[in-house]
Residue frames as a rotation matrix with the C-alpha (Angstrom) as fourth column:
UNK 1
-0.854 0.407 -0.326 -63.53
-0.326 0.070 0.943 -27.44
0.406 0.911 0.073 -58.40
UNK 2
-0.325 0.698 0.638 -67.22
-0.658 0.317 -0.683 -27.42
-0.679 -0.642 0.356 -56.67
UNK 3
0.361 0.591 -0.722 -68.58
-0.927 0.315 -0.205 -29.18
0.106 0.743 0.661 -59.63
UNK 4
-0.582 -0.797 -0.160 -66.36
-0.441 0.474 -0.762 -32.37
0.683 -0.373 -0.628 -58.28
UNK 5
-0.996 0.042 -0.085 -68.04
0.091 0.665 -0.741 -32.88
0.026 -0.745 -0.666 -55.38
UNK 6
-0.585 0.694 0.420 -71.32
-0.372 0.230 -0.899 -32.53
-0.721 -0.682 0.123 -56.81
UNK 7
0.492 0.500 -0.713 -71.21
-0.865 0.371 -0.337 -34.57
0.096 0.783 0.615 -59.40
UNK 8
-0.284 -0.928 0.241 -69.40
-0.958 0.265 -0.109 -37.22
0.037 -0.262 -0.964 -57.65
UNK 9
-0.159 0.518 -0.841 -69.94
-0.774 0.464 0.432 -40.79
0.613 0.719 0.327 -58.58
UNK 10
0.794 0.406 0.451 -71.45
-0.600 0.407 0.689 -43.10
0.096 -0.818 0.567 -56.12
UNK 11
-0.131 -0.981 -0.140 -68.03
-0.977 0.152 -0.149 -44.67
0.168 0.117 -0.979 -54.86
UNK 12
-0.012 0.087 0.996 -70.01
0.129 0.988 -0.085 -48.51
-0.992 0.127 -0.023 -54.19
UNK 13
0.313 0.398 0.862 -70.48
0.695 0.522 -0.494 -48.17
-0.647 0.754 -0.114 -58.03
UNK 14
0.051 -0.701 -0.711 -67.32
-0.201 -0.705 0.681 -46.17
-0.978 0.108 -0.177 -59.39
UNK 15
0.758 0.643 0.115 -67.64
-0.127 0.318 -0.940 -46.04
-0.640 0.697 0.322 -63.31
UNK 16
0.536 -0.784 -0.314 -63.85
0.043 0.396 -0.917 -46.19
0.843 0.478 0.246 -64.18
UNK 17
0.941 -0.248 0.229 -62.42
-0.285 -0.220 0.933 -47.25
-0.181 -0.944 -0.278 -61.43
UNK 18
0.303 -0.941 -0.150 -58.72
0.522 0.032 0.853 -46.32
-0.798 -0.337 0.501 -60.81
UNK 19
0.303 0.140 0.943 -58.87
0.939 -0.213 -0.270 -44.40
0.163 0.967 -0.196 -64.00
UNK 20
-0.483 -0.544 -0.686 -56.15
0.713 -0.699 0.051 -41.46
-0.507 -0.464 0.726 -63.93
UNK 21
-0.644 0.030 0.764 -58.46
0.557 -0.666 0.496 -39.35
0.524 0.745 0.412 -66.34
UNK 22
0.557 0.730 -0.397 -60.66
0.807 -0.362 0.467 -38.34
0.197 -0.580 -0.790 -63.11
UNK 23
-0.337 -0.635 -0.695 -57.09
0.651 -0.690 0.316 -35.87
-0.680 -0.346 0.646 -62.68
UNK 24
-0.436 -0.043 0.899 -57.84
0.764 -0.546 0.344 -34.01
0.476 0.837 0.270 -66.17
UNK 25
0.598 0.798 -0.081 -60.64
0.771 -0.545 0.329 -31.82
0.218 -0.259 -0.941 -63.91
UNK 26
0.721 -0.129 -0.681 -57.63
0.593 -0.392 0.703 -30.14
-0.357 -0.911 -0.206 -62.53
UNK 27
-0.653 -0.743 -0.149 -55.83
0.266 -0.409 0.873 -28.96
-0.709 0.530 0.465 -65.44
UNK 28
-0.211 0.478 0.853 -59.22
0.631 -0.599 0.492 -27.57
0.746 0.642 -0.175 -67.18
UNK 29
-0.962 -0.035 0.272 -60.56
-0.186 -0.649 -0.738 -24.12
0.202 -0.760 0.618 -66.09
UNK 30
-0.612 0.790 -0.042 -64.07
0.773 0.587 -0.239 -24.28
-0.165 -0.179 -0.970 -64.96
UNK 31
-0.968 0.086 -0.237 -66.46
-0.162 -0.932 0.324 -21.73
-0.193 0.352 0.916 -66.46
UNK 32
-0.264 0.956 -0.126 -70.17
0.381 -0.017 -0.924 -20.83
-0.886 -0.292 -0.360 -65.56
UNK 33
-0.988 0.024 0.153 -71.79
0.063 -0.840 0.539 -19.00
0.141 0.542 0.828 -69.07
UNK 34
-0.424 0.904 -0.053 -75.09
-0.108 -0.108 -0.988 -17.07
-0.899 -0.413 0.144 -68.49
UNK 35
-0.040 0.213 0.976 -77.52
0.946 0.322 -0.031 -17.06
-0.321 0.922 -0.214 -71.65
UNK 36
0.962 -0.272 -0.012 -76.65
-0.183 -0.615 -0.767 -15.54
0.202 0.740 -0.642 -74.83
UNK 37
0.369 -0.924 -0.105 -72.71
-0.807 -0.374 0.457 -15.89
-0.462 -0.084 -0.883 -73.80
UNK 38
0.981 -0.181 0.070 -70.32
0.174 0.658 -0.732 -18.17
0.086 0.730 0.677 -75.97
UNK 39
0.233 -0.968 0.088 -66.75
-0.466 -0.032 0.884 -19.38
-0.854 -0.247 -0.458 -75.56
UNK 40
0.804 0.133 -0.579 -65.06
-0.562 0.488 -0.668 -20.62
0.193 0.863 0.467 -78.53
UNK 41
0.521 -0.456 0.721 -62.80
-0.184 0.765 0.617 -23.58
-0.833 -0.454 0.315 -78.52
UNK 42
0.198 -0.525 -0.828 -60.02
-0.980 -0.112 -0.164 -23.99
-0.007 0.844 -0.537 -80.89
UNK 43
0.664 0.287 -0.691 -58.69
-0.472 0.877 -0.089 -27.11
0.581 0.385 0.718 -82.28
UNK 44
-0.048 -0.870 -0.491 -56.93
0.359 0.443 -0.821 -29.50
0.932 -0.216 0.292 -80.35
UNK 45
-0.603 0.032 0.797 -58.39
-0.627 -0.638 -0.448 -27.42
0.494 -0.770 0.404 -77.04
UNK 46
-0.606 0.596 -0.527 -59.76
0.756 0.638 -0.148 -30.51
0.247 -0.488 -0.837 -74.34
UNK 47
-0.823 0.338 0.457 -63.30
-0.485 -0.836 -0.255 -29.83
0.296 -0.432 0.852 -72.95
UNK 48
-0.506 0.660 -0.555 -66.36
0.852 0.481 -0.206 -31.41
0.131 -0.577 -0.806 -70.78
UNK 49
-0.491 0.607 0.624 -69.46
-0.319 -0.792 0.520 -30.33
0.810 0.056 0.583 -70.71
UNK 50
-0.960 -0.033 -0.279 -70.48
0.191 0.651 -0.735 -30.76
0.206 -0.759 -0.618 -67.03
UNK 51
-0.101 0.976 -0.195 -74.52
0.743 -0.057 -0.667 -29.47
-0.662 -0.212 -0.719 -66.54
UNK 52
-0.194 0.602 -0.774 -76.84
-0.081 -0.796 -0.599 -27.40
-0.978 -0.054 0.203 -68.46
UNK 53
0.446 0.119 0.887 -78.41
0.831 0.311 -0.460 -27.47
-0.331 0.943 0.040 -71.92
UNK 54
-0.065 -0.352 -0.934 -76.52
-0.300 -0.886 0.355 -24.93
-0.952 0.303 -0.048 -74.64
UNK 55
0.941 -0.007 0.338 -76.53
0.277 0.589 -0.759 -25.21
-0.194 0.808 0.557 -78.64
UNK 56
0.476 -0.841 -0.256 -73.10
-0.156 -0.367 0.917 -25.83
-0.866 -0.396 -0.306 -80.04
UNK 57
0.943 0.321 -0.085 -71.64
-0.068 -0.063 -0.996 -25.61
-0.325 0.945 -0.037 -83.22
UNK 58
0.105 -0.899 0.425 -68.39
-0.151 0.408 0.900 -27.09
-0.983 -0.159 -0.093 -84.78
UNK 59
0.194 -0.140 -0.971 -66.56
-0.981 -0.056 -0.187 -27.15
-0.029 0.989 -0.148 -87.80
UNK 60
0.813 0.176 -0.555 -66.35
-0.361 0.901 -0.242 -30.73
0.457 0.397 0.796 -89.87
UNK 61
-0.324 -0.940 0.103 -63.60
-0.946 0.325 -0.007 -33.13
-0.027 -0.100 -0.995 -87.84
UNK 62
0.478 0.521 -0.708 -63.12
-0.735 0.678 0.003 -36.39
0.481 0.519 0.707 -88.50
UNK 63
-0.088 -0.547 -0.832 -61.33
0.541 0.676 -0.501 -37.66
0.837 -0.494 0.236 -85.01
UNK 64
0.527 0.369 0.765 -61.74
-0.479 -0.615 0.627 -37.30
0.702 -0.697 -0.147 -81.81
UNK 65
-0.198 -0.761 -0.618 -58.75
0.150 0.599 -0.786 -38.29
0.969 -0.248 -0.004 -79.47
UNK 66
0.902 0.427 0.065 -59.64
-0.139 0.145 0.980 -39.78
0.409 -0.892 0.191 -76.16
UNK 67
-0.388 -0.921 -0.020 -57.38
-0.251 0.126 -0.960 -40.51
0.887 -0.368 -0.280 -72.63
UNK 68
-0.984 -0.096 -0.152 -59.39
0.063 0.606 -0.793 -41.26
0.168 -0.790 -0.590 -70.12
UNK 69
-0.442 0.895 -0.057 -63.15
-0.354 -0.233 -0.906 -41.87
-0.824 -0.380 0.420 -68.71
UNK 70
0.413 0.685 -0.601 -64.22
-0.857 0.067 -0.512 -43.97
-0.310 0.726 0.614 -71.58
UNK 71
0.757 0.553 0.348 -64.75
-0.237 0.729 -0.643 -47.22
-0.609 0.405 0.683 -72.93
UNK 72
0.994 -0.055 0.095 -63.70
0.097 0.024 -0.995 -46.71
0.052 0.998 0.029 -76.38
UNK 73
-0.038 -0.973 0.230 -59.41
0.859 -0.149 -0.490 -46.28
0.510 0.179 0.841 -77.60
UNK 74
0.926 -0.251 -0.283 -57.51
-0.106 -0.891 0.442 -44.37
-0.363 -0.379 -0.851 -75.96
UNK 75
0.517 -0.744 0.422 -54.50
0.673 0.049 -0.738 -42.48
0.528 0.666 0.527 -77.42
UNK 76
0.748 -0.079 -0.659 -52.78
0.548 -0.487 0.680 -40.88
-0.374 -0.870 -0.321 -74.74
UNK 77
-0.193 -0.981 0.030 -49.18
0.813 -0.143 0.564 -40.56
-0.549 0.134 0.825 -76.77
UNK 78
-0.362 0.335 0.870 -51.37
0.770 -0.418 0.482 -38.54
0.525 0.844 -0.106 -79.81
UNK 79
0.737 0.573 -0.358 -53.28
0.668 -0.541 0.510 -36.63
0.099 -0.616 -0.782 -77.16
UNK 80
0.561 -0.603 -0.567 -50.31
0.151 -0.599 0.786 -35.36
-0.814 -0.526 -0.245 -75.73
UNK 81
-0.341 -0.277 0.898 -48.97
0.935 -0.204 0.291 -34.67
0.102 0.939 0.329 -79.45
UNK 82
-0.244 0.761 0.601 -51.81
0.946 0.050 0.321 -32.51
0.214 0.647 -0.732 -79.71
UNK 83
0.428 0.558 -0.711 -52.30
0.884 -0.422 0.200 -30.28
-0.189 -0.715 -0.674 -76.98
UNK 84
0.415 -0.115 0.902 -51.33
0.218 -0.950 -0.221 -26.61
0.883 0.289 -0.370 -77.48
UNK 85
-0.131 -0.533 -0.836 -50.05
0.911 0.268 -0.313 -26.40
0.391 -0.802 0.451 -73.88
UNK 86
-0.168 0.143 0.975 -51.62
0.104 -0.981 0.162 -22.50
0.980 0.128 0.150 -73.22
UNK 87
-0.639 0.370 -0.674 -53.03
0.769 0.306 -0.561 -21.23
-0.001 -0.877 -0.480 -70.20
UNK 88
-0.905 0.376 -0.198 -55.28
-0.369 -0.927 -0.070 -18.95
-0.209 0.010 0.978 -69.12
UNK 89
-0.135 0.990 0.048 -59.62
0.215 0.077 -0.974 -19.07
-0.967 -0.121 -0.223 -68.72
UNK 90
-0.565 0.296 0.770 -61.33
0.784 0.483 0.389 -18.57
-0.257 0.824 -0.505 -72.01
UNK 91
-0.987 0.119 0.112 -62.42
-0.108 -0.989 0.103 -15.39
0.123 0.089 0.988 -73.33
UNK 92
-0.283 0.959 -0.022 -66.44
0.674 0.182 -0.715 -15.57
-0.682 -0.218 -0.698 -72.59
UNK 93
-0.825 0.370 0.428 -67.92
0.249 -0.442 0.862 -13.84
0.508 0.817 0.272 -76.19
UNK 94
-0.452 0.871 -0.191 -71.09
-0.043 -0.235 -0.971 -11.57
-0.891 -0.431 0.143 -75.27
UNK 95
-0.192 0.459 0.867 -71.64
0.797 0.589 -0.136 -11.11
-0.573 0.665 -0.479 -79.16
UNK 96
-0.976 -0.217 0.008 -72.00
0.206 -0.914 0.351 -8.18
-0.068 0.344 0.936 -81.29
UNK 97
0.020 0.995 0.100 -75.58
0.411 0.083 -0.908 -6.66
-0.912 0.059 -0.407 -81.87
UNK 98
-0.677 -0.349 0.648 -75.96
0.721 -0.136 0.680 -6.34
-0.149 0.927 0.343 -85.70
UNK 99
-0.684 0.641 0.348 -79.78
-0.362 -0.713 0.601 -5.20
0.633 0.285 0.720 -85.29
UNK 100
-0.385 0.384 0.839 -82.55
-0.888 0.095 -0.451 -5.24
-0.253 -0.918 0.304 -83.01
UNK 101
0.754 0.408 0.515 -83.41
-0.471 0.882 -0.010 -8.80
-0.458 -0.235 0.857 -81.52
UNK 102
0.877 -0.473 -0.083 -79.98
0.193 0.504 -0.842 -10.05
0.440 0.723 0.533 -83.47
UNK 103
0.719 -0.693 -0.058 -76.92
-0.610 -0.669 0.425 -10.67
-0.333 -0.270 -0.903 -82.30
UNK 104
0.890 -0.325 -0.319 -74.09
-0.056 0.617 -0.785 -12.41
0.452 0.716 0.531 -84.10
UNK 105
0.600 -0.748 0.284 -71.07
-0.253 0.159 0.954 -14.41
-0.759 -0.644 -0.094 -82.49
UNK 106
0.872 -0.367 -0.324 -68.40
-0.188 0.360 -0.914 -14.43
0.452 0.858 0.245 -85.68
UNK 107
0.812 -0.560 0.165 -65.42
0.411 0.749 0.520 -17.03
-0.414 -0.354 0.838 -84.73
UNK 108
0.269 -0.383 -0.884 -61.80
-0.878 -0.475 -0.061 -16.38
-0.397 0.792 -0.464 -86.36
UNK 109
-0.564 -0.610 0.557 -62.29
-0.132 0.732 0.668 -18.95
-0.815 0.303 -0.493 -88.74
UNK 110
-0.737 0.563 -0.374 -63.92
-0.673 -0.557 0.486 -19.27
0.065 0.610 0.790 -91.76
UNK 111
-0.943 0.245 -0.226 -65.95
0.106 0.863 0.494 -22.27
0.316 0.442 -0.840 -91.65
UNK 112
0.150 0.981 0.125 -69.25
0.822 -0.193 0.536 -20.61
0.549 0.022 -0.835 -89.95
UNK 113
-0.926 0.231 0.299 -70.51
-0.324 -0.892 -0.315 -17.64
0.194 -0.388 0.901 -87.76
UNK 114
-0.275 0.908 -0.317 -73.99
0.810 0.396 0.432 -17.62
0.518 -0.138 -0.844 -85.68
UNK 115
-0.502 0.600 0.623 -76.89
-0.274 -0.793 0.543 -15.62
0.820 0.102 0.563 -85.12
UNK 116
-0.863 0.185 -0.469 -78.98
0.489 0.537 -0.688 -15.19
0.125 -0.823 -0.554 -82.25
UNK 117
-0.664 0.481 0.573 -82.33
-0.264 -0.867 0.422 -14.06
0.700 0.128 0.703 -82.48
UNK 118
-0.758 0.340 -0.556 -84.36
0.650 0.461 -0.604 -13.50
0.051 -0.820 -0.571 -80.11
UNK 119
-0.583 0.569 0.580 -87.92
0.425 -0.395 0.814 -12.38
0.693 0.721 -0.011 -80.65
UNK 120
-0.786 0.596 0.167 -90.66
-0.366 -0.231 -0.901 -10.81
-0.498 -0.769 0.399 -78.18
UNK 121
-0.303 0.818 0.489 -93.91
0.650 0.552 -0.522 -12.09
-0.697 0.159 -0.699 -78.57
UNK 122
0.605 0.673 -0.425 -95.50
0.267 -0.675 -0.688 -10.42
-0.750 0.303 -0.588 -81.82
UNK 123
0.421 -0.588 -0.690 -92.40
-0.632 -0.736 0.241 -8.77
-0.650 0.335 -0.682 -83.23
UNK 124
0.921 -0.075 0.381 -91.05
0.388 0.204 -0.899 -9.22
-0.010 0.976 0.217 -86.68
UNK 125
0.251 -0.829 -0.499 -87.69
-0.339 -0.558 0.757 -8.66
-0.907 -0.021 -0.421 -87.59
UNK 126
0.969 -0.234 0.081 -85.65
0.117 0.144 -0.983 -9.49
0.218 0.962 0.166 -91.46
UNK 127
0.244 -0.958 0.149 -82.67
-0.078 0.133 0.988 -10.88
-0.967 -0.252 -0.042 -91.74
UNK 128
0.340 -0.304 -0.890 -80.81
-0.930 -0.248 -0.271 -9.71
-0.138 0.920 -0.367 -95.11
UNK 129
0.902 -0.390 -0.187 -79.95
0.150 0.688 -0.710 -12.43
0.405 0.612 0.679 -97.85
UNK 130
0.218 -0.899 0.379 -76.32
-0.115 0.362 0.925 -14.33
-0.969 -0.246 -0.024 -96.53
UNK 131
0.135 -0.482 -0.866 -74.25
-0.956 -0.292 0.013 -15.00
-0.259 0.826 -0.500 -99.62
UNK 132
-0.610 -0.467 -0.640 -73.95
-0.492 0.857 -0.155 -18.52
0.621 0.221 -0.752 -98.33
UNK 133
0.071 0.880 -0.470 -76.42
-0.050 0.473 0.879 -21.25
0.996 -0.039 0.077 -96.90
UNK 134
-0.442 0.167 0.882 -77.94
-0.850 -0.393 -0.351 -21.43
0.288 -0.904 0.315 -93.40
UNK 135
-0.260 0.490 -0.832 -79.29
0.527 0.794 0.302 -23.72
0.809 -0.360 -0.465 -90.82
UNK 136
-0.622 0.003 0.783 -81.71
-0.535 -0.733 -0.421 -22.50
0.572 -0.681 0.457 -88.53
UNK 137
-0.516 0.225 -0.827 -82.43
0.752 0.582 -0.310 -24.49
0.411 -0.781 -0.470 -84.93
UNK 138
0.138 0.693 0.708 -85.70
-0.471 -0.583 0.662 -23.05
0.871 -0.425 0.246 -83.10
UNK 139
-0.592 -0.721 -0.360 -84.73
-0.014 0.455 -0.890 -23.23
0.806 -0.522 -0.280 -79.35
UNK 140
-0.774 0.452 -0.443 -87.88
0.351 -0.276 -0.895 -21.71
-0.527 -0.848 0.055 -77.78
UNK 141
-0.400 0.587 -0.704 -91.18
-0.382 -0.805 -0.454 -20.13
-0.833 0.087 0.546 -78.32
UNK 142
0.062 0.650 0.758 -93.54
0.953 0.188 -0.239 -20.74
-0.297 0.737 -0.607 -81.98
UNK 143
-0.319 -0.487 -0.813 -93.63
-0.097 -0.837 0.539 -18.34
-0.943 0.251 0.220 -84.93
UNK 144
0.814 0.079 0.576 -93.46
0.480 0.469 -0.742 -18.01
-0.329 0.880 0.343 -88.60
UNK 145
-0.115 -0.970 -0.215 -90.88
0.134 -0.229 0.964 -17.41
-0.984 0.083 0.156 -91.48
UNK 146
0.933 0.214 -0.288 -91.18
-0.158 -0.477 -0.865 -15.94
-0.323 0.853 -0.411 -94.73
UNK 147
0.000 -0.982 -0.189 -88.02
0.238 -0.184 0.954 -17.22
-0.971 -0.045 0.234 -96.99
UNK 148
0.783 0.544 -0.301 -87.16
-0.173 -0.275 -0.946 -15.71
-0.597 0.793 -0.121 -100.24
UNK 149
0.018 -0.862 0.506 -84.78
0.386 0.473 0.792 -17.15
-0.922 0.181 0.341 -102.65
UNK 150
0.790 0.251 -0.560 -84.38
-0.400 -0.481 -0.780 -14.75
-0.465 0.840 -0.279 -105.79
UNK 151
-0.100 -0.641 0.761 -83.27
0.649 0.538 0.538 -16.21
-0.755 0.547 0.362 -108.78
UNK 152
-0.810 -0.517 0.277 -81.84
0.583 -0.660 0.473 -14.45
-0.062 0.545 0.836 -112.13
UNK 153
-0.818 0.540 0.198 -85.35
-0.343 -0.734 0.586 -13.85
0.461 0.411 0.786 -113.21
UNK 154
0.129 0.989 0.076 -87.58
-0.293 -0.035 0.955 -14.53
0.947 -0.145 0.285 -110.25
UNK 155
-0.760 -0.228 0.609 -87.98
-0.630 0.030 -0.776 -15.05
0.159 -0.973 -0.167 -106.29
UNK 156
-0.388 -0.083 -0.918 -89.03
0.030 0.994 -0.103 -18.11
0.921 -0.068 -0.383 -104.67
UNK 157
-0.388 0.130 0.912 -91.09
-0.828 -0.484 -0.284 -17.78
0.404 -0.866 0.295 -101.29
UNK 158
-0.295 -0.026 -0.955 -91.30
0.500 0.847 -0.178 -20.60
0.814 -0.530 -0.237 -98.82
UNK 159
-0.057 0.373 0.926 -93.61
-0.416 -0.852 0.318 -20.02
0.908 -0.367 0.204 -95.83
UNK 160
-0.419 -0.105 -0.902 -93.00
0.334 0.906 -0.261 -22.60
0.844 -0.410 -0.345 -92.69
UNK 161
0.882 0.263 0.392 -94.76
-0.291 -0.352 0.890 -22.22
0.372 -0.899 -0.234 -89.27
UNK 162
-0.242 -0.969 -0.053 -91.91
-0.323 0.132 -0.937 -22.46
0.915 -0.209 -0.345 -86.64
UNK 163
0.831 0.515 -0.212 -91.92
0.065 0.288 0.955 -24.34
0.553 -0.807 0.206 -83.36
UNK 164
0.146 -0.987 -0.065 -89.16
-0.972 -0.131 -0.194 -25.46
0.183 0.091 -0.979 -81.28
UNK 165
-0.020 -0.428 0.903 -86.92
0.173 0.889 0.425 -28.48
-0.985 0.164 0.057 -82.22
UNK 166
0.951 0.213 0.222 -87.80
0.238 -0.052 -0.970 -27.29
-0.195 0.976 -0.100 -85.84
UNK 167
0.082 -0.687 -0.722 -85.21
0.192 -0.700 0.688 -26.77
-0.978 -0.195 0.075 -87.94
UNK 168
0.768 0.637 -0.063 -84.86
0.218 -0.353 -0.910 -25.04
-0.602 0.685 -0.410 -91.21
UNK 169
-0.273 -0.928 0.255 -82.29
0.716 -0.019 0.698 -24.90
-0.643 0.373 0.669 -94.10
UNK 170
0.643 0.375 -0.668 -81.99
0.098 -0.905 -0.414 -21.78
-0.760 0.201 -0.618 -95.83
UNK 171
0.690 -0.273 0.670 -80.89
0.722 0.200 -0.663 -21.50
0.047 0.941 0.335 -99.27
UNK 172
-0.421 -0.571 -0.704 -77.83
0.751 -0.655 0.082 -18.86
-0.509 -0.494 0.705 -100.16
UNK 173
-0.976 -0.032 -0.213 -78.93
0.017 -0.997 0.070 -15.28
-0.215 0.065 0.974 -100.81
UNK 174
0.052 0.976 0.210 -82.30
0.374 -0.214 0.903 -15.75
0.926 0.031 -0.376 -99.77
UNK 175
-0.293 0.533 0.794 -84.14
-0.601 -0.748 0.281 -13.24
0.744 -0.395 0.539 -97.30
UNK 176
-0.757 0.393 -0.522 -85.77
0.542 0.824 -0.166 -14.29
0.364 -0.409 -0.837 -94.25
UNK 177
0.042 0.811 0.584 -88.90
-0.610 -0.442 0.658 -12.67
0.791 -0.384 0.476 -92.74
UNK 178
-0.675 0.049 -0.736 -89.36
0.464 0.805 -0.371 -13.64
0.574 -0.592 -0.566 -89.24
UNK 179
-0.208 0.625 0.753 -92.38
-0.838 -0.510 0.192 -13.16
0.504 -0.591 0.630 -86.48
UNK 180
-0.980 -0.177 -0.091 -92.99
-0.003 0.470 -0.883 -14.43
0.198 -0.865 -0.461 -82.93
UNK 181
-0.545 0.797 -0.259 -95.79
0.042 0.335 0.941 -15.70
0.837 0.503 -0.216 -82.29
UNK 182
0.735 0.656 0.170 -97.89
-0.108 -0.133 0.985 -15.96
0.669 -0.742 -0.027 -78.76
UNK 183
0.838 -0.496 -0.229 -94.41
0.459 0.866 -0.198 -16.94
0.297 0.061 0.953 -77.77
UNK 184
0.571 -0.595 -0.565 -91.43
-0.735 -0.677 -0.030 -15.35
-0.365 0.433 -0.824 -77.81
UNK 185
0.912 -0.330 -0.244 -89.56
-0.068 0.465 -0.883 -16.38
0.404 0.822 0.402 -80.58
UNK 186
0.256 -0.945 0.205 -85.58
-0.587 0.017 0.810 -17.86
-0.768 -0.328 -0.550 -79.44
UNK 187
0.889 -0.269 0.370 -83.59
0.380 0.884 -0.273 -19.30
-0.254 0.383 0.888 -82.50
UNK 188
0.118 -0.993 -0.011 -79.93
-0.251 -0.041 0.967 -19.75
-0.961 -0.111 -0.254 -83.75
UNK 189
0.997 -0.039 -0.062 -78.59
-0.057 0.128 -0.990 -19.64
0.047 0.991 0.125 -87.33
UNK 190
0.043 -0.927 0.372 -75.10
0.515 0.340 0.787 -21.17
-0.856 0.158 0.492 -88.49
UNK 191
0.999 0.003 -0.032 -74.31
-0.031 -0.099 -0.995 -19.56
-0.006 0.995 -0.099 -91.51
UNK 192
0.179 -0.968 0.176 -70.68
0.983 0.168 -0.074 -19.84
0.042 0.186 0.982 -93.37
UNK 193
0.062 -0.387 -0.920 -68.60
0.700 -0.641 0.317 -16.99
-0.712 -0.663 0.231 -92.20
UNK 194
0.962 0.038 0.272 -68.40
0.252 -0.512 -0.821 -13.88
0.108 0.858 -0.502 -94.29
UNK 195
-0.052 -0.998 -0.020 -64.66
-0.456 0.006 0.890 -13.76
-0.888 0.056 -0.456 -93.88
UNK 196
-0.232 -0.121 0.965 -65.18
0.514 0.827 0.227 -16.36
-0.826 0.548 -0.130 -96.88
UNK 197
0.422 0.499 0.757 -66.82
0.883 -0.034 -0.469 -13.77
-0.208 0.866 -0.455 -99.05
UNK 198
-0.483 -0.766 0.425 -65.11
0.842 -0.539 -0.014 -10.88
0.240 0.351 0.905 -101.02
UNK 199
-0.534 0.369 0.761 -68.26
0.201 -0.819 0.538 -8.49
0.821 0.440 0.363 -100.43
UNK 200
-0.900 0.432 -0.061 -69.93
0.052 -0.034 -0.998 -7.06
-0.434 -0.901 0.008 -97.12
UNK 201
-0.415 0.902 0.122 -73.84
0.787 0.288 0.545 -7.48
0.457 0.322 -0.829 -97.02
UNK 202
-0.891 -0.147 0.429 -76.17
-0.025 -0.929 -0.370 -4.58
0.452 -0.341 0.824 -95.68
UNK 203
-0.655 0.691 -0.306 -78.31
0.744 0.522 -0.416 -4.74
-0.128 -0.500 -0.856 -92.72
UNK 204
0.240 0.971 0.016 -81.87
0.938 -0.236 0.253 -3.38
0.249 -0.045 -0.967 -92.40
UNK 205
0.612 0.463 -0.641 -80.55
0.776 -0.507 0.376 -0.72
-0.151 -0.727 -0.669 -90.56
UNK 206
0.947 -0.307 0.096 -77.94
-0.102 -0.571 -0.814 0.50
0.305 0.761 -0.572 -93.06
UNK 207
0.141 -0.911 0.387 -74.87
-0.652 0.209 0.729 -0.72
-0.745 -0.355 -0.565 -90.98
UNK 208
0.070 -0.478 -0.876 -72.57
-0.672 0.626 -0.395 -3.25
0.737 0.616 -0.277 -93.10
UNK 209
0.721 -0.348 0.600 -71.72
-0.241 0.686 0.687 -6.91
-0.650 -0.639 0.410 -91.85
UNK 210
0.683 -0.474 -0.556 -68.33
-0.596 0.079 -0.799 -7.52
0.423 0.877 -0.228 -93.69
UNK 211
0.212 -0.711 -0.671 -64.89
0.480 0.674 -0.562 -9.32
0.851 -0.203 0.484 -92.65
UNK 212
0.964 0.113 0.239 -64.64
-0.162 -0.463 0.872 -9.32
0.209 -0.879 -0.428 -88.99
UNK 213
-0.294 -0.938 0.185 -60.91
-0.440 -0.038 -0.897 -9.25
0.848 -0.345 -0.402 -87.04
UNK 214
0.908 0.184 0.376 -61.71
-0.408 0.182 0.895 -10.82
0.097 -0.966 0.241 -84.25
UNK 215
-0.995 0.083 -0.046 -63.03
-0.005 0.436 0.900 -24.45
0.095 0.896 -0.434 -83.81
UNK 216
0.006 0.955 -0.297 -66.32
0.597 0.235 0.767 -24.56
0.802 -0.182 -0.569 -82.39
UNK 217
-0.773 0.181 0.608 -68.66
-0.361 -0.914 -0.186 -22.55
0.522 -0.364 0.772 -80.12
UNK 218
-0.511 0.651 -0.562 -70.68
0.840 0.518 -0.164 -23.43
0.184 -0.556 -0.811 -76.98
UNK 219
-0.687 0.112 0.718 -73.23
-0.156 -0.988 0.005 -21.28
0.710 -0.109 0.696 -76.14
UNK 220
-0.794 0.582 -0.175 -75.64
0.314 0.145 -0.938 -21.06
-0.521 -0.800 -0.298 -73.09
């Protein structure tokens, strides 16, 4: 495990010292992802994030069981309840491309799915009304957004400049308009999975996004 010896902690000033959770390194696998790739992590599936920046997305939990390298409780007996005992490396997800500058990583659970879009400088792309609400996290680059929220008898239009750190909640079965700005344009959308919904939606390009076959997602 190179990542061991070069993140090794200064041994005059060992932060848990004698602490047996420094073994755990050797019973995860260790996995590089370039950007755009995404591993998903089921529940109950240990993991350490050891360098680089990625955005990551997780369904609601309301515990997190520790064993070692920390402070805080530890529940070793529960831990070791927990574990799923598998092997084997982690599939590495490349994503699907729905439409140009879009690609969408859809989990098998229902609780979300995410978009990647990724803009050139200038270009415009439209992302079709979701059935259910969004959050969208600008990661790079400046822009704008056009959103449209049509109601029974009329459409809402909300016009935000976009930076990055911005983020934006999107109503359900509203429209987005999107364009990159001197920039290119790099953002991520969470939306709730369409597994959840009885009806596929239809992209710009006349394909269908419906119920895919494929707990949380890291992504470079």
């Amino acid at each position: 495990m190179n990542f061991l010896a070069k993140d090794k902690p200064n041994p005059e000033q060992p932060p848990y010292p004698g602490d047996v959770g420094v073994l755990a390194a050797y019973f995860l696998n260790l996995v590089s992802l370039s950007p755009h790739q995404a591993i998903f992590l089921p529940a109950n599936e240990p993991h350490a994030y050891i360098s680089g920046e990625m955005v990551e997305c997780m369904a609601t939990s309301d515990n997190v069981i520790r064993a070692g390298l920390t402070p805080k409780l530890r529940d070793t007996a529960v831990l070791c309840e927990s574990l799923t005992y598998t092997q084997g490396p982690p599939a590495i997800l490349n994503g699907d491309e729905v439409q140009e500058y879009t690609r969408l990583y859809s989990p098998p659970f229902e609780e979300f799915e995410v978009f990647s879009v990724s803009l050139p400088t200038a270009k415009s792309t439209v992302l079709p009304a979701n059935p259910g609400p969004a959050l969208v996290l600008v990661t790079r680059g400046s822009g704008a957004a056009t959103v449209t929220a049509r109601l029974a008898d009329a459409a809402l239009e909300s016009k935000p400049a976009l930076k990055k750190g911005d983020v934006l909640f999107v109503p359900a079965g509203s429209s987005v308009d999107l364009t990159a700005g001197s920039e290119a344009l790099q953002l991520w959308i969470a939306a709730v999975n369409s597994q959840v919904f009885a009806d596929s939606f239809k992209l710009p390009n006349g394909g269908t996004h419906g119920r895919l076959v494929e707990k949380q997602f890291a992504f470079s």
